[in-house]
GUMAR-826539 format. One record per residue: residue number from 1; residue in one letter; x, y, z of N, C-alpha, C in turn. Coordinates in pm, 1 decimal, always signed. Atoms other than C-alpha are relative to their C-alpha. Example, Ala and Ser with C-alpha at 12.3 -4.5 7.8 and 13.67 -1.06 7.14 Angstrom:
% GUMAR-826539
<r><resi>1</resi><resn>a</resn><n_c1>+89.0</n_c1><n_c2>-119.0</n_c2><n_c3>+0.0</n_c3><ca_c1>+1230.0</ca_c1><ca_c2>-450.0</ca_c2><ca_c3>+780.0</ca_c3><c_c1>+90.0</c_c1><c_c2>+120.0</c_c2><c_c3>+0.0</c_c3></r>
<r><resi>2</resi><resn>s</resn><n_c1>-82.0</n_c1><n_c2>-119.0</n_c2><n_c3>-6.0</n_c3><ca_c1>+1367.0</ca_c1><ca_c2>-106.0</ca_c2><ca_c3>+714.0</ca_c3><c_c1>-77.0</c_c1><c_c2>+109.0</c_c2><c_c3>+73.0</c_c3></r>
This chain:
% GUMAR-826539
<r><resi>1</resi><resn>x</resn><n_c1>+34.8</n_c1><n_c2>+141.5</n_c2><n_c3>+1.3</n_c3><ca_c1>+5648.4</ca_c1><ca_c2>-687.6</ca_c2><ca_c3>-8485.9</ca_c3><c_c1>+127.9</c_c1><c_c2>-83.5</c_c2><c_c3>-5.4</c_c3></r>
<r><resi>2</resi><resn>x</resn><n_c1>-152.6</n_c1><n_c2>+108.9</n_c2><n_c3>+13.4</n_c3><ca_c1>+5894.4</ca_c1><ca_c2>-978.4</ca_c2><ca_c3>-8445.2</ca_c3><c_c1>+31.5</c_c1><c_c2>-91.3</c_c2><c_c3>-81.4</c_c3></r>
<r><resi>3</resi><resn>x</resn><n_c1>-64.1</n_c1><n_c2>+103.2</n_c2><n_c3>+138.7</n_c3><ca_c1>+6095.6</ca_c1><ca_c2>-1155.7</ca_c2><ca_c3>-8725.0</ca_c3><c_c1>-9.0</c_c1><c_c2>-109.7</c_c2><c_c3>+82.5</c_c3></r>
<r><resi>4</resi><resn>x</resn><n_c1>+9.7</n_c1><n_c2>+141.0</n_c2><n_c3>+7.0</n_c3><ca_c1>+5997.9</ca_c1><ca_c2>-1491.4</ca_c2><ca_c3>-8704.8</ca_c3><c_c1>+99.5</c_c1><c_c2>-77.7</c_c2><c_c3>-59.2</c_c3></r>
<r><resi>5</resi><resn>x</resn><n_c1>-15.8</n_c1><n_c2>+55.6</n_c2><n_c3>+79.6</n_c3><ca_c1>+6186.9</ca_c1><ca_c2>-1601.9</ca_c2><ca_c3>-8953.5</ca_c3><c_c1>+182.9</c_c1><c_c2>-64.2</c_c2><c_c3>+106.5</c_c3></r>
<r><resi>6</resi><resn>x</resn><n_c1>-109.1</n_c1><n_c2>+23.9</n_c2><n_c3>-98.2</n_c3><ca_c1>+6533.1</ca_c1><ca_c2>-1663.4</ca_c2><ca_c3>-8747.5</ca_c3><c_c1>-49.3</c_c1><c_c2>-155.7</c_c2><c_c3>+78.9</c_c3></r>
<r><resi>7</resi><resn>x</resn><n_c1>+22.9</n_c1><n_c2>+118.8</n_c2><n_c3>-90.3</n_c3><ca_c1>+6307.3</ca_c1><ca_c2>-1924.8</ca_c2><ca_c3>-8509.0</ca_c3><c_c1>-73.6</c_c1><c_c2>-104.0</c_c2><c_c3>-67.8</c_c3></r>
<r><resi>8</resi><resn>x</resn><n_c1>+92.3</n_c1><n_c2>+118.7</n_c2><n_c3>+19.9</n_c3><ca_c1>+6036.3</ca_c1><ca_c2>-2090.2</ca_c2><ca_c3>-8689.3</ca_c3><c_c1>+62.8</c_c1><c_c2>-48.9</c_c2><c_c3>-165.7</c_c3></r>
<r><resi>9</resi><resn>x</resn><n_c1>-38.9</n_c1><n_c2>+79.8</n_c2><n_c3>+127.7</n_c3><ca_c1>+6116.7</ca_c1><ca_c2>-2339.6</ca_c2><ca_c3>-8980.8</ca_c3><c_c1>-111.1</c_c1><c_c2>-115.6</c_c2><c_c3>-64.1</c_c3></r>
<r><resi>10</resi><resn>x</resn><n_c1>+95.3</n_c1><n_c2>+99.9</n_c2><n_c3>+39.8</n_c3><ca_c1>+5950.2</ca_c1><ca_c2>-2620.9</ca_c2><ca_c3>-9183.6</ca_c3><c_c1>+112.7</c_c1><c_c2>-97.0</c_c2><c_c3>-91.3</c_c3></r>
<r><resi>11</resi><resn>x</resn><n_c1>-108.8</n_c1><n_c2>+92.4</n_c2><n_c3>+50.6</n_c3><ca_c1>+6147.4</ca_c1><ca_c2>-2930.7</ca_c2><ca_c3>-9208.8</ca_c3><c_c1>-80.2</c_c1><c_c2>-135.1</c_c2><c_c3>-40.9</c_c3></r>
<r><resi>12</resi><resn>x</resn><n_c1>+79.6</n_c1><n_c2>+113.8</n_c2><n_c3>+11.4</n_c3><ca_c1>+5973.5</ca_c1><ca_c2>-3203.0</ca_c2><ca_c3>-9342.3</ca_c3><c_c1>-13.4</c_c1><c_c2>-136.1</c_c2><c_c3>+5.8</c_c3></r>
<r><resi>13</resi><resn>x</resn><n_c1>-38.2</n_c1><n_c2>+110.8</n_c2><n_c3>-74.3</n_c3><ca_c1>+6158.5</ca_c1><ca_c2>-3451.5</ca_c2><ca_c3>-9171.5</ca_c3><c_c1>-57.8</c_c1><c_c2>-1.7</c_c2><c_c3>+160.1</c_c3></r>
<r><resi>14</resi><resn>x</resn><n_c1>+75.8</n_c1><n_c2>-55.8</n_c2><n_c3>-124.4</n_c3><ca_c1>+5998.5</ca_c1><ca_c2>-3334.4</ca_c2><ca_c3>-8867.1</ca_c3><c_c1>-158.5</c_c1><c_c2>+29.5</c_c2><c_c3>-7.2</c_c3></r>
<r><resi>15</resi><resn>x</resn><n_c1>+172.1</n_c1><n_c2>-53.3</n_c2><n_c3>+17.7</n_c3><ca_c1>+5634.7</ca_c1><ca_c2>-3324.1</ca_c2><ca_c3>-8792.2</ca_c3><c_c1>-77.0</c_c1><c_c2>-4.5</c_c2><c_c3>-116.8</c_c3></r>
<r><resi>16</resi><resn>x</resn><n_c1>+51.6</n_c1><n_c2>-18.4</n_c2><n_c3>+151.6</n_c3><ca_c1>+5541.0</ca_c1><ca_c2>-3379.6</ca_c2><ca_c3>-9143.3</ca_c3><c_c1>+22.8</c_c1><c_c2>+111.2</c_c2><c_c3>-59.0</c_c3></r>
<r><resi>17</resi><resn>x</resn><n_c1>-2.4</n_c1><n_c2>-74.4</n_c2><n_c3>+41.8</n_c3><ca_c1>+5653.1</ca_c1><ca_c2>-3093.6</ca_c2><ca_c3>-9202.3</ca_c3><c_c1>-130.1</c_c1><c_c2>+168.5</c_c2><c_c3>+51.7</c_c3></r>
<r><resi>18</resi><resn>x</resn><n_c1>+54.5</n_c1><n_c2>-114.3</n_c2><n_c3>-50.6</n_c3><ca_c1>+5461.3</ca_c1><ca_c2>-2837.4</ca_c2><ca_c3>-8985.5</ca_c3><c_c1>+78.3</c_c1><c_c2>+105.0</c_c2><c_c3>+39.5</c_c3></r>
<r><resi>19</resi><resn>x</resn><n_c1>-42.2</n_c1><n_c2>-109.8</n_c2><n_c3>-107.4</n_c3><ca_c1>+5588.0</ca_c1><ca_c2>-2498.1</ca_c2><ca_c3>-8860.1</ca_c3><c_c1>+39.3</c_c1><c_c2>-52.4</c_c2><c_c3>+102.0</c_c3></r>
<r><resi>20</resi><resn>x</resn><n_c1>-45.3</n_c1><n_c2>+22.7</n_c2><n_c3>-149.3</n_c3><ca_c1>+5807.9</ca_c1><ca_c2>-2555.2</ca_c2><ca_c3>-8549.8</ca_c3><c_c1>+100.5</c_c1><c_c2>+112.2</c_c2><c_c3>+28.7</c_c3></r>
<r><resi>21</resi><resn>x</resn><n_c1>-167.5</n_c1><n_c2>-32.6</n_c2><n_c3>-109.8</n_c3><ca_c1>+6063.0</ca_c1><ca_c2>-2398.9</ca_c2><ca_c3>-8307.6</ca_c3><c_c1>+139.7</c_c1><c_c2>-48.4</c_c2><c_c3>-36.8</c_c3></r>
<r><resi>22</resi><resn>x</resn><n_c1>-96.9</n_c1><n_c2>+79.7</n_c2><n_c3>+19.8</n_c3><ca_c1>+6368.4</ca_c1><ca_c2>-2447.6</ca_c2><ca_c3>-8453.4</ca_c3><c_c1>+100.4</c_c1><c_c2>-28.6</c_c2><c_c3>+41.2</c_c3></r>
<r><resi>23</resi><resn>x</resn><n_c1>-102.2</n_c1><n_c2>+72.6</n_c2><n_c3>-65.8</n_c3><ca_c1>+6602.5</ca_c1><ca_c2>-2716.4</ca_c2><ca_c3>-8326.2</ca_c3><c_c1>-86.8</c_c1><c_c2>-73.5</c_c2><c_c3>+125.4</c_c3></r>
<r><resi>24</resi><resn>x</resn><n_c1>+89.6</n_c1><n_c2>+27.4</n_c2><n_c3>-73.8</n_c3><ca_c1>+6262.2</ca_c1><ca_c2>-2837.9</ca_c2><ca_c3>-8136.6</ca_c3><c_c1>-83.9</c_c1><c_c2>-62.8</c_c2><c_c3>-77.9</c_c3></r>
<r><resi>25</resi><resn>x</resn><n_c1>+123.5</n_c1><n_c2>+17.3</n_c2><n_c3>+60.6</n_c3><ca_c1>+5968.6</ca_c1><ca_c2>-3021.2</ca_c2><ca_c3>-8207.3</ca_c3><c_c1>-147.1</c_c1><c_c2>+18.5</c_c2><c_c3>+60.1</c_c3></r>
<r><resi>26</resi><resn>x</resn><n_c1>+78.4</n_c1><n_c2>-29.1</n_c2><n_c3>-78.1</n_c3><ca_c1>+5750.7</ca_c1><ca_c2>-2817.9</ca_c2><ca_c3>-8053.6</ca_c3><c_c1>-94.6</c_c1><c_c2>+89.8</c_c2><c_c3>-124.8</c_c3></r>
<r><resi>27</resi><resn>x</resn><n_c1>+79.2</n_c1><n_c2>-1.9</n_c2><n_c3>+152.2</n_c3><ca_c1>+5505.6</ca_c1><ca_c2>-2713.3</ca_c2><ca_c3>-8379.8</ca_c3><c_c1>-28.9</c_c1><c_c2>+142.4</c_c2><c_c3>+74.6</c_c3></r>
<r><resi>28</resi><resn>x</resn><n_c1>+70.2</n_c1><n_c2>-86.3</n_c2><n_c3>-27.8</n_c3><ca_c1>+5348.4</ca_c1><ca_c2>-2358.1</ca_c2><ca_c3>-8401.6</ca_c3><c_c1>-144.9</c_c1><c_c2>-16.8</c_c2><c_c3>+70.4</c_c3></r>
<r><resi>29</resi><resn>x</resn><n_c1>+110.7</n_c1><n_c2>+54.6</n_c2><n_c3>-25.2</n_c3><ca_c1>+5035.2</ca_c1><ca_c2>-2513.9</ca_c2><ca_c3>-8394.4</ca_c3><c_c1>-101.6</c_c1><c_c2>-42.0</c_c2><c_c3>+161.6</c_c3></r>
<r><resi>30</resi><resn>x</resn><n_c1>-16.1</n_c1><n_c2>+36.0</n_c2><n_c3>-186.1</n_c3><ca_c1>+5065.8</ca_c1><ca_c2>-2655.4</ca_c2><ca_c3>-8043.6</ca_c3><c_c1>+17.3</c_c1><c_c2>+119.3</c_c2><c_c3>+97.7</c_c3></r>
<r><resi>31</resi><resn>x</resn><n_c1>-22.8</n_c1><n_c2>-113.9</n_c2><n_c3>-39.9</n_c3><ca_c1>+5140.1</ca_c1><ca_c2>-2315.6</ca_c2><ca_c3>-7946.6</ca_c3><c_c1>-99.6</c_c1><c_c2>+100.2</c_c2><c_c3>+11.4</c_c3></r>
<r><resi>32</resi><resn>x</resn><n_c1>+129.9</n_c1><n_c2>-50.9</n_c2><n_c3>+47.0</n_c3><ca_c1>+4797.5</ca_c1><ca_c2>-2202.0</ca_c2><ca_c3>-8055.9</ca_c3><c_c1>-53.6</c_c1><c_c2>-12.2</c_c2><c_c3>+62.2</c_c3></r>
<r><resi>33</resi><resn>x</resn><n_c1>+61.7</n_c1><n_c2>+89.3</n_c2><n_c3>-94.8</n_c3><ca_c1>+4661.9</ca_c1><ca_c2>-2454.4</ca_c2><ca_c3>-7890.3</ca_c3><c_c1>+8.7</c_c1><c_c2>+31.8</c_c2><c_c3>+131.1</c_c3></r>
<r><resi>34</resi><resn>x</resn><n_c1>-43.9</n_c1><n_c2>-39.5</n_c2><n_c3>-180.9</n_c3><ca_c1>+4820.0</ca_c1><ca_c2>-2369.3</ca_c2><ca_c3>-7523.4</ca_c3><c_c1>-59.7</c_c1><c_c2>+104.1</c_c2><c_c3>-23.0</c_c3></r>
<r><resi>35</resi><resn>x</resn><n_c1>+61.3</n_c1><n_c2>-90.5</n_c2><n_c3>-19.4</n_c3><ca_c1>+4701.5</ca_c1><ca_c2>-2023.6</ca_c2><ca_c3>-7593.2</ca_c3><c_c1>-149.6</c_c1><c_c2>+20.8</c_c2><c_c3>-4.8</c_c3></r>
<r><resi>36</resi><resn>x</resn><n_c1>+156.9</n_c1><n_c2>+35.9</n_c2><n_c3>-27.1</n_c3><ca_c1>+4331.5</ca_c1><ca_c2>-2110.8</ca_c2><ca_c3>-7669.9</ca_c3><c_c1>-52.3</c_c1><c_c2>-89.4</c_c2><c_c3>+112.3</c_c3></r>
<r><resi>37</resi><resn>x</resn><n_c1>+37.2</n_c1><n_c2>+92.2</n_c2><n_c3>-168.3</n_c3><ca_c1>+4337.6</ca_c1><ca_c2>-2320.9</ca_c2><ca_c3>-7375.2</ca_c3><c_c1>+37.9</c_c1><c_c2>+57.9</c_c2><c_c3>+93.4</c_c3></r>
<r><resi>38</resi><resn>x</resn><n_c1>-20.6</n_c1><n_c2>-85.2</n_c2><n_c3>-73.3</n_c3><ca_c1>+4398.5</ca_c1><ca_c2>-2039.2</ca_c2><ca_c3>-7193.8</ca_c3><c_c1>+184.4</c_c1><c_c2>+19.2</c_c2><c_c3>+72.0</c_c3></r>
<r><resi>39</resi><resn>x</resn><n_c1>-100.7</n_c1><n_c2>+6.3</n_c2><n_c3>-32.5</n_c3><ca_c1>+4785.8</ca_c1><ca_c2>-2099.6</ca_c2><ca_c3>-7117.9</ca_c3><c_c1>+78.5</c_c1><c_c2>+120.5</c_c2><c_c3>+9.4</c_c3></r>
<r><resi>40</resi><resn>x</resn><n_c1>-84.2</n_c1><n_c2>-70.0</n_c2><n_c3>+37.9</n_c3><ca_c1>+4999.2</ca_c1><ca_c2>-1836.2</ca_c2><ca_c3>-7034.4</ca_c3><c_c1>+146.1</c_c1><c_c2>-12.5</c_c2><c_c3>-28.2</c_c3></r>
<r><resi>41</resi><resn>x</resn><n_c1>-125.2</n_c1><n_c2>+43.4</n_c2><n_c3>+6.5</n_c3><ca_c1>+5363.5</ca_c1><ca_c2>-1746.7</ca_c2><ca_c3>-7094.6</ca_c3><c_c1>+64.6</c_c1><c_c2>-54.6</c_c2><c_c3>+67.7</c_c3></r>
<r><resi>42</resi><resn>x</resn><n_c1>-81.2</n_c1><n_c2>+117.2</n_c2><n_c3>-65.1</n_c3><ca_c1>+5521.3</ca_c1><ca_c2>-1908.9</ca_c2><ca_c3>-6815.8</ca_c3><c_c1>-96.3</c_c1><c_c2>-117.4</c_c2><c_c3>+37.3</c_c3></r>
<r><resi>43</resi><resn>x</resn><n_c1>-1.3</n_c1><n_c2>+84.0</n_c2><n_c3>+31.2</n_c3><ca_c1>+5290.9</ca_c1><ca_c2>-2167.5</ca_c2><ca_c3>-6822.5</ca_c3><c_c1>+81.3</c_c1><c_c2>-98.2</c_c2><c_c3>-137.9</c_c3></r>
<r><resi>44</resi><resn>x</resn><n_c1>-87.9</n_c1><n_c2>+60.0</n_c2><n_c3>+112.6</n_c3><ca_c1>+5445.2</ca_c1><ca_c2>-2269.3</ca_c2><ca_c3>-7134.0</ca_c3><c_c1>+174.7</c_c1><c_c2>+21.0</c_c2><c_c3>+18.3</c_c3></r>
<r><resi>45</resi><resn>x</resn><n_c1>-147.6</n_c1><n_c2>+28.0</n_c2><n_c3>-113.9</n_c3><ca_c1>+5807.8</ca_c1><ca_c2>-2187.7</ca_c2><ca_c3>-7006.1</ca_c3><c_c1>+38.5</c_c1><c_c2>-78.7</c_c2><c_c3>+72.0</c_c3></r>
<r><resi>46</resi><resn>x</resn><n_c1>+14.1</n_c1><n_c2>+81.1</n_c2><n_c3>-108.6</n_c3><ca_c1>+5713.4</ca_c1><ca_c2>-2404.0</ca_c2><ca_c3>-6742.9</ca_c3><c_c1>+55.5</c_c1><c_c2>-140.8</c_c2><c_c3>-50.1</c_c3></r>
<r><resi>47</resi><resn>x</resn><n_c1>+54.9</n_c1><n_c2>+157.5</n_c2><n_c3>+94.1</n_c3><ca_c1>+5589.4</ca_c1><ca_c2>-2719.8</ca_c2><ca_c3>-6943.1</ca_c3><c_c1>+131.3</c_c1><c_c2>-7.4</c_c2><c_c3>-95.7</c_c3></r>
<r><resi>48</resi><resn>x</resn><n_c1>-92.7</n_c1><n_c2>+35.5</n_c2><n_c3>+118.1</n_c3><ca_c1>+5845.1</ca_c1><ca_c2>-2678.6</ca_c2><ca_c3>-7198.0</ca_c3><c_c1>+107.9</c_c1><c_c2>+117.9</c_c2><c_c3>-10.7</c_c3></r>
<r><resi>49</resi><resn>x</resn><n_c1>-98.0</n_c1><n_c2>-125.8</n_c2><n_c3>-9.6</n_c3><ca_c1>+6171.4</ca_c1><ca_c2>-2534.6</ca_c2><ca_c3>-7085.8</ca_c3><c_c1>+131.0</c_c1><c_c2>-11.3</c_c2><c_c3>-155.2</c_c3></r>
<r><resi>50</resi><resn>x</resn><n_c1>-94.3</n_c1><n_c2>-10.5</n_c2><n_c3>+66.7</n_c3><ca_c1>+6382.7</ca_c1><ca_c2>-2576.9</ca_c2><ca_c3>-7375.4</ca_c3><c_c1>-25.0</c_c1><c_c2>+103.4</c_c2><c_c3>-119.8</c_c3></r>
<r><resi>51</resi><resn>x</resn><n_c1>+19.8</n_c1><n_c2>-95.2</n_c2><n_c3>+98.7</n_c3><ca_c1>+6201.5</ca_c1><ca_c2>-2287.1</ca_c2><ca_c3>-7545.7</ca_c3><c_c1>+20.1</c_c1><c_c2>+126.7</c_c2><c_c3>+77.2</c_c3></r>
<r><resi>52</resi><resn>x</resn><n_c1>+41.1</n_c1><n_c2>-124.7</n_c2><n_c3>-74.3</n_c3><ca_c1>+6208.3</ca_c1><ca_c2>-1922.9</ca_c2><ca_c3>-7483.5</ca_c3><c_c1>-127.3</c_c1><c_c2>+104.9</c_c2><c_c3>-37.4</c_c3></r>
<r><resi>53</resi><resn>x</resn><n_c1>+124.9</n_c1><n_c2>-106.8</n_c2><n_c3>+21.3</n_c3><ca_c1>+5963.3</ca_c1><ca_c2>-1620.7</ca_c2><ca_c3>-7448.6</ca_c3><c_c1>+1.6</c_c1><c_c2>+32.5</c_c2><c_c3>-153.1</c_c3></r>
<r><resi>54</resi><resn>x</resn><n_c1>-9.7</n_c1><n_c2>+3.6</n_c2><n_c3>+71.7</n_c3><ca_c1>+6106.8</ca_c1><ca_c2>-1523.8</ca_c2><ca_c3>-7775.3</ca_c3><c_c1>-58.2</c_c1><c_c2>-90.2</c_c2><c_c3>-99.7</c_c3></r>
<r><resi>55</resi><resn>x</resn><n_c1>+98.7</n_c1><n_c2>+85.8</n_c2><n_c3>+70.2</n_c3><ca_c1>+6003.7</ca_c1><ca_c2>-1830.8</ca_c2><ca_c3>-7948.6</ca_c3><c_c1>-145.6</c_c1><c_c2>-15.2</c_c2><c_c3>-25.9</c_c3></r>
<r><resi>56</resi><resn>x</resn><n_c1>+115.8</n_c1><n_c2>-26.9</n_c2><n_c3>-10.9</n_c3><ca_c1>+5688.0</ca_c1><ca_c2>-1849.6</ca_c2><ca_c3>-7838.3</ca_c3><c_c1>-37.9</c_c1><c_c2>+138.3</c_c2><c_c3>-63.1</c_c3></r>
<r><resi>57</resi><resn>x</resn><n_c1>+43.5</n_c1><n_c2>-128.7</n_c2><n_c3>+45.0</n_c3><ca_c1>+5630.0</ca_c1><ca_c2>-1479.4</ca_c2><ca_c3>-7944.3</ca_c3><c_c1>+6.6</c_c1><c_c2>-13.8</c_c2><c_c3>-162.3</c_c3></r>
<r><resi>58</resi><resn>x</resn><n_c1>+0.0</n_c1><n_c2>+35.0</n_c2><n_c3>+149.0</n_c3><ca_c1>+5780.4</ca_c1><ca_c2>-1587.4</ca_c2><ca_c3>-8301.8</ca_c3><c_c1>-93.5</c_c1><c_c2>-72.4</c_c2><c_c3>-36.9</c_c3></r>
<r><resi>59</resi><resn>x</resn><n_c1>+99.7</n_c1><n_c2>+138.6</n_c2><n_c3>-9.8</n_c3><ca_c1>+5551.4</ca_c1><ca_c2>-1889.5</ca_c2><ca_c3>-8323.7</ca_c3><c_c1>-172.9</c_c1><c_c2>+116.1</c_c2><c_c3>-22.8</c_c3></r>
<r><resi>60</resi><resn>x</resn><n_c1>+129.1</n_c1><n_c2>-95.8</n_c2><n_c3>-0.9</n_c3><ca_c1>+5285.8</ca_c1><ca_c2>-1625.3</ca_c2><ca_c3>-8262.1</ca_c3><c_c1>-31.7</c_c1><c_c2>+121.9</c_c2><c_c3>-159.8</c_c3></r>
<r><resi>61</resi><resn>x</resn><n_c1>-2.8</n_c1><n_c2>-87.4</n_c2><n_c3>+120.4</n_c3><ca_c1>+5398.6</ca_c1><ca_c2>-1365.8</ca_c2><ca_c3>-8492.3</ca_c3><c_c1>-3.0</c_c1><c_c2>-103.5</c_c2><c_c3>-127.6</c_c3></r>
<r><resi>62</resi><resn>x</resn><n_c1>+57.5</n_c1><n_c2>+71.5</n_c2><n_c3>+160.8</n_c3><ca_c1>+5386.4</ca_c1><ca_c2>-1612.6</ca_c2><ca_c3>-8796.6</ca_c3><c_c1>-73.8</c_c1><c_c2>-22.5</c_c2><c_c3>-13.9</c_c3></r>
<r><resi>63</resi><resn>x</resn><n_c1>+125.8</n_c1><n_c2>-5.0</n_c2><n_c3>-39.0</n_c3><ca_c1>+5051.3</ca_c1><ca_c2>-1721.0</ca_c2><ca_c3>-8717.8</ca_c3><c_c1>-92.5</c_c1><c_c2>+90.0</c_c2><c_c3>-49.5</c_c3></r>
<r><resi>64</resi><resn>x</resn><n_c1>+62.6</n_c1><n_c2>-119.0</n_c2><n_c3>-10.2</n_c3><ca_c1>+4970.0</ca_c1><ca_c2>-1374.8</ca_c2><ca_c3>-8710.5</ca_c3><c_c1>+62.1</c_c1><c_c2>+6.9</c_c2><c_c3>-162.2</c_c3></r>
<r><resi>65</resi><resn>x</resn><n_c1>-49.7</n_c1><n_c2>-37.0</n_c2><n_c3>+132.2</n_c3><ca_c1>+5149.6</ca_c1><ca_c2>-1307.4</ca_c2><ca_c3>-9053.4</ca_c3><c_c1>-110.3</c_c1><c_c2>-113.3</c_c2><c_c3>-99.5</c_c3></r>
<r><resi>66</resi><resn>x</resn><n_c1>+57.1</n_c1><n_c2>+128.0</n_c2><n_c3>+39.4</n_c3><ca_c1>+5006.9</ca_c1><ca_c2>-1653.5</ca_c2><ca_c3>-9215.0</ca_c3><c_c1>-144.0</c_c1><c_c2>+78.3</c_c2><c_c3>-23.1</c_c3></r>
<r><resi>67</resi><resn>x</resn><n_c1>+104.0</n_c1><n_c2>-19.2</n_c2><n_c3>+3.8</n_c3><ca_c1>+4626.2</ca_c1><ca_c2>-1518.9</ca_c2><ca_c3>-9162.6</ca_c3><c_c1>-15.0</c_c1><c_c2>+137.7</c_c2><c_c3>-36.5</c_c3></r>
<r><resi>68</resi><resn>x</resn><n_c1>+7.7</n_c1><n_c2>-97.5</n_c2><n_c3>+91.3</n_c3><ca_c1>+4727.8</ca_c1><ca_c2>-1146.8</ca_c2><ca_c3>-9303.4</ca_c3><c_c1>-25.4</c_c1><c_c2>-36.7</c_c2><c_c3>-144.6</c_c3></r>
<r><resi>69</resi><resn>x</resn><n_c1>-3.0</n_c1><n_c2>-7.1</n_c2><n_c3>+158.8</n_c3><ca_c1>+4845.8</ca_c1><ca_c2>-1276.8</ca_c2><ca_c3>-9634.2</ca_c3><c_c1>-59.2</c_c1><c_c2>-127.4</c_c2><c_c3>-77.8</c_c3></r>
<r><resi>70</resi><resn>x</resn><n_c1>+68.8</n_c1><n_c2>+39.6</n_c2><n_c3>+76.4</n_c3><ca_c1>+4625.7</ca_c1><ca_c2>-1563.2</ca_c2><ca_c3>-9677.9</ca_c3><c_c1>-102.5</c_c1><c_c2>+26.1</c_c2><c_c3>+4.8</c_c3></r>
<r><resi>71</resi><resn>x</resn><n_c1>+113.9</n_c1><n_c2>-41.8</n_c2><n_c3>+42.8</n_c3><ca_c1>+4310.6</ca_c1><ca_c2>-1531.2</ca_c2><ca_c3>-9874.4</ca_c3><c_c1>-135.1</c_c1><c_c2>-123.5</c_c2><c_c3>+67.5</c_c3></r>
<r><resi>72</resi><resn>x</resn><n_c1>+111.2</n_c1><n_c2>+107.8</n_c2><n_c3>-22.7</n_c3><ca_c1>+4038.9</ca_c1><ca_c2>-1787.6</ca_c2><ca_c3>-9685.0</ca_c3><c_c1>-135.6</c_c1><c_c2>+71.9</c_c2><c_c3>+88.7</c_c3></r>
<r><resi>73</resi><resn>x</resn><n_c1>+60.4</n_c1><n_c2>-36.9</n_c2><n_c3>-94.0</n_c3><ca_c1>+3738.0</ca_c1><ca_c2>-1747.1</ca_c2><ca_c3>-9517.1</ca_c3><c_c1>-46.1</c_c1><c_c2>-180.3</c_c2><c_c3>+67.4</c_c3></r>
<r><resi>74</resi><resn>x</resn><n_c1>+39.6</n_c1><n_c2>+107.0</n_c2><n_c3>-60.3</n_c3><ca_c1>+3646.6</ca_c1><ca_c2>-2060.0</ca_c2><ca_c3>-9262.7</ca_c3><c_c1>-157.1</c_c1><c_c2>+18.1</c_c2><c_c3>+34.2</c_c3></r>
<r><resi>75</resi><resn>x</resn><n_c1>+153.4</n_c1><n_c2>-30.6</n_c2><n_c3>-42.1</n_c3><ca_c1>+3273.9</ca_c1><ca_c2>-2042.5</ca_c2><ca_c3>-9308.3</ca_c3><c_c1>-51.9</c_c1><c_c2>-149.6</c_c2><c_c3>+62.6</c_c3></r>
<r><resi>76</resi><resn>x</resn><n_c1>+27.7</n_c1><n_c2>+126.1</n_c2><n_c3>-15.2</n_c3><ca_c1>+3234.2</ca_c1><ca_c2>-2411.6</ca_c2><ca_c3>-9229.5</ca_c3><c_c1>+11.9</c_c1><c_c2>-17.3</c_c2><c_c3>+184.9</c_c3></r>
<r><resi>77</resi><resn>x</resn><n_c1>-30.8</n_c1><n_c2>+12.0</n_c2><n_c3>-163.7</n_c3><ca_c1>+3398.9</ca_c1><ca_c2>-2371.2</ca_c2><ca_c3>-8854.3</ca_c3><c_c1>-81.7</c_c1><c_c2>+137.6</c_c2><c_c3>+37.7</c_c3></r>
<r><resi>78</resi><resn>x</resn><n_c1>+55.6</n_c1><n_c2>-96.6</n_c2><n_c3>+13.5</n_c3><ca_c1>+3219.4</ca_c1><ca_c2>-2033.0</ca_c2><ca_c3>-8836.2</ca_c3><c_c1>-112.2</c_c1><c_c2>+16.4</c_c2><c_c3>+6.1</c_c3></r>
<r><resi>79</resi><resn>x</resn><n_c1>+89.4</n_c1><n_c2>+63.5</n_c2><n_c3>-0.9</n_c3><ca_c1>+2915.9</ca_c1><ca_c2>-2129.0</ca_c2><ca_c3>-8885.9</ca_c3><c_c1>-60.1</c_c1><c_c2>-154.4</c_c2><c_c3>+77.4</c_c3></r>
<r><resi>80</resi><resn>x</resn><n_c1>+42.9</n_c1><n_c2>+143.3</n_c2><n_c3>-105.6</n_c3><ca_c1>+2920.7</ca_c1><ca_c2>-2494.9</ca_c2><ca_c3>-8705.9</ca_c3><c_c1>-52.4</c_c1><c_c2>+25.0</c_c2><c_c3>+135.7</c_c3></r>
């Protein structure tokens, strides 16, 4: 799995303080987003060249880490 920790940051001068790309303000979040909207990787390459595959993959892998080690269940969206 890929260390995230190198790309993504949380500056809270930025974005309120969301997960981003760092030295970007391109949020994890947004990254989610392109991928549930079916986006692939060079679409996003495309749209937004000042990132790389790497990033994006970090962005992913925290995501992915984030929903290991927290404890929630979303019964509310889950249920809707």
């Amino acid at each position: 799995m890929m260390n995230w920790k190198d790309r993504i940051i949380v500056d809270p001068a930025v974005l309120v303080g969301k997960p981003i790309i760092k030295g970007t303000r391109i949020s994890v979040e947004l990254i989610l987003d392109r991928v549930a909207d079916g986006w692939t990787m060079e679409d996003m390459l495309a749209s937004y060249p000042h990132i790389t595959r790497e990033d994006v993959l970090a962005a992913l892998s925290f995501a992915a880490e984030i929903f290991r080690e927290e404890r929630f269940v979303a019964v509310g969206k889950v249920t809707a």
